[in-house]
C-alpha positions, 0 to 999 in steps of 0.5 A: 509529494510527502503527506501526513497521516493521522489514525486515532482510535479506529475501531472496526467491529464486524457483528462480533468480532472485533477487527481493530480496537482502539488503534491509533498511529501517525505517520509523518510526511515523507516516512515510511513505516512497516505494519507488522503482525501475524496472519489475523492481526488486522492489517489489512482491515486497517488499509481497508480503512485508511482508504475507505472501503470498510468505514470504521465502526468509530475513530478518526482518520486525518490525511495532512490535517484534514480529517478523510473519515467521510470521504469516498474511496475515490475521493481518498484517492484523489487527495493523494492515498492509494494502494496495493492488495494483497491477493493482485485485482487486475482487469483480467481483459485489459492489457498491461498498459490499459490496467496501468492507463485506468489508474490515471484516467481523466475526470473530464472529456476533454482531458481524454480526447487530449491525453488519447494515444498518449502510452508515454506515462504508462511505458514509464511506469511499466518500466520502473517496476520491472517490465519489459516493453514487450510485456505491455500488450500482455494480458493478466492471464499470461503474467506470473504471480511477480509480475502480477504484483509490478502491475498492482504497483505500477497501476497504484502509481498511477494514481500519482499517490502522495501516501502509498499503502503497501500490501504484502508487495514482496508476496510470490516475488524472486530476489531479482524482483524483490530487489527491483521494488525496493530501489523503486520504494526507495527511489520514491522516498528519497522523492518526499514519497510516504509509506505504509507496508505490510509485509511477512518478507521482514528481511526485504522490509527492513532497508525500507522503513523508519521504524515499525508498528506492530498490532495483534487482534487489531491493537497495538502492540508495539511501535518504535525502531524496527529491531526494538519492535522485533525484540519485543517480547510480546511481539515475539511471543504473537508474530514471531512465535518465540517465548 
């Protein structure tokens, strides 16, 4: 389930503003690598990238090899990248289950009629990000923002991803909840899963990654093992605040 990504030379103008310059990054099958930065630094835009919702400007984007660049989101999706948002897009008049169900809906008729009545898959997924059975009939109206976020999870999930890209997972979520998302993170690693994770919570982040990659204004600053990236001076001086 592991895949390789490839990022070369992305660049993302929108009119004069420059969001990603000339970034580029690979990460290996079955790693998992945090995307740190200060508020502004381009993370985001990148994700939006790697999964085609804004097309780069100029630059490359590879998954296993194969180059994306041209793809349709759904058809990334359907080579194994998914993932989260930082602000959670619910389908605000499903339930939790029928939010979860879409992720993984058929691309024929009769794989429909098959699968109809069938909340196996998602009660399991539901479950593994922290749900109560009972949370399933529930509407995004009635979660916290915590649950919110399980259920961008479990709906990404859903996808049966090969390359997750995490997008502030950890936002709004208490120490129970963080924890029950990092045994999940990790369980999924431990499965050949790879990562990509934004995230400001570096203390819930650490035990996840290999190493990190930090840019500023959409340009790499630095890369490497987590402590050497946080102890970088230019890293300190932009994300940390520190001379």
């Amino acid at each position: 389930m592991s895949a390789s990504l490839a990022v070369n030379g992305l660049v993302k103008r929108f009119g004069g503003l420059l969001a990603t310059d000339n970034l580029s990054f690979r990460i290996e099958p079955g790693e998992s690598v945090g995307l740190i930065g200060p508020n502004g630094a381009g993370k985001t835009t990148v994700f939006s990238q790697i999964m085609g919702e804004h097309r780069q400007t100029s630059g490359t984007i590879s998954l296993d090899g194969e180059e994306i660049s041209r793809f349709s989101t759904p058809a990334r999706i359907r080579k194994g990248v998914s993932r989260t948002y930082q602000v959670p897009r619910p389908f605000t008049g499903l339930t939790v289950a029928d939010n979860i169900s879409v992720g993984h809906m058929p691309d024929s008729v009769w794989e429909m009629i098959t699968r109809a009545g069938d909340r196996d898959r998602e009660v399991e997924l539901a479950l593994s990000v922290g749900f109560a059975e009972e949370d399933l009939g529930r509407t995004p109206a009635e979660l916290s923002m915590g649950n919110l976020r399980k259920l961008e999870m479990a709906r990404t999930l859903a996808t049966g991803p090969r390359l997750m890209l995490l997008d502030e997972v950890f936002a709004g979520l208490t120490a129970a909840e963080i924890s029950v998302i990092g045994e999940l993170v990790q369980s999924l690693r431990a499965e050949g899963m790879t990562f990509l994770i934004v995230s400001h919570d570096l203390k819930a982040l650490e035990p996840l990654i290999d190493r990190a990659i930090a840019i500023d204004r959409g340009a790499m600053v630095a890369e490497g093992p987590y402590l050497d990236v946080i102890e970088n001076p230019q890293v300190r001086a932009s994300y940390l605040g520190a001379a």
